[in-house]
N, C-alpha and C positions, 0 to 999 in steps of 0.2 A: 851392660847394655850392648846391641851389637848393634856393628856397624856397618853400614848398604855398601860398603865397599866389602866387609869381611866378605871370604872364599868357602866359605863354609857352607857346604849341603844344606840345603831345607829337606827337614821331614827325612831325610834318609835318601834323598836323590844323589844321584851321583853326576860331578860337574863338570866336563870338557867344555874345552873352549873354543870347539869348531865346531857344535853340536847346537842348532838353531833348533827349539820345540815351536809348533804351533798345537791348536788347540783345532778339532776338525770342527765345522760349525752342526755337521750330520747326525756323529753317533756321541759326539762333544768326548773322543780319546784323544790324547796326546802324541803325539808323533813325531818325527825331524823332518825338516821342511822340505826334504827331497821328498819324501813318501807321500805327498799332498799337493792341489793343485790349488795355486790363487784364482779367484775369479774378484774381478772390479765393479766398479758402476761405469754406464755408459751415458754422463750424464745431457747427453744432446738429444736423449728422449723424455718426453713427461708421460708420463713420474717414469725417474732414470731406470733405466731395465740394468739387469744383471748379466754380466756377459764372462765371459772365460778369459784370463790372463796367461798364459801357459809362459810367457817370455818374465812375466813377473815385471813388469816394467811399466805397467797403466798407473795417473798418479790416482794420489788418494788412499783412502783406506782401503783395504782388501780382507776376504775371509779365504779360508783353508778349506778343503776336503777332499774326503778320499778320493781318487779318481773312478772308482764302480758307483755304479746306480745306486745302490743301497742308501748311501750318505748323501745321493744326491735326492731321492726320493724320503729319506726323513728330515732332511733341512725343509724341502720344500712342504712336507705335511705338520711341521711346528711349526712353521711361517721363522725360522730361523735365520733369512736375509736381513727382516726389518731390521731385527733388534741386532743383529750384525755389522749393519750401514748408519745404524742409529738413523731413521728414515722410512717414510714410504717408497717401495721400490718394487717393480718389475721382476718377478722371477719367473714367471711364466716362460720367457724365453727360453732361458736358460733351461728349463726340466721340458721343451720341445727339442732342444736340442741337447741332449744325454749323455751325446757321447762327448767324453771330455777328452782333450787333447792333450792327455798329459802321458798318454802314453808310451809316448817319447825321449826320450833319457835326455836329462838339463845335466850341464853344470850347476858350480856352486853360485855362479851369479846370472842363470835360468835362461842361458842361452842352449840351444841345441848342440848336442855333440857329433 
């Protein structure tokens, strides 16, 4: 029987320990969490709208995605925030405003370099 502590690869992945995966909520690939941009809830609106994190520091839950259109137009055409947020939520905002701000090169703890 194994044990959640053993260090042992799943599946044939290979394991570093400064190697944070998310999952993108868009084309749903896996990535390291520099290559992905957070967006949060913004929950002082009803029903809370979806807004961009780029400092990674909004609380609450957050979802991934690539920083191009592409991921940001098939999350938004699966309705991929709800079941993201676990909630009804706002995305509209977010796919008026496209351009995501992750352009920007972060650190490891999503501050600006």
């Amino acid at each position: 029987m194994r044990s959640f502590l053993d260090p042992t690869p799943v599946r044939g992945e290979r394991m570093t320990s400064r190697t944070v995966v998310r999952t993108c909520i868009g084309c749903r690939s896996r990535a390291d969490r520099q290559e992905l941009v957070r967006v949060a809830l913004d929950s002082s609106t009803e029903p809370p709208s979806v807004v961009w994190d780029p400092e990674r520091r909004r609380p609450g839950r957050g979802a991934w995605l690539h920083p191009g259109e592409d991921c940001l137009h098939l999350a938004l055409r699966r309705r991929a925030f709800g079941r993201a947020f676990r909630s009804a939520v706002d995305a509209d905002a977010l796919g008026r405003t496209a351009e995501a701000p992750a352009d920007r090169p972060t650190d490891e703890g999503g501050s600006e370099i």
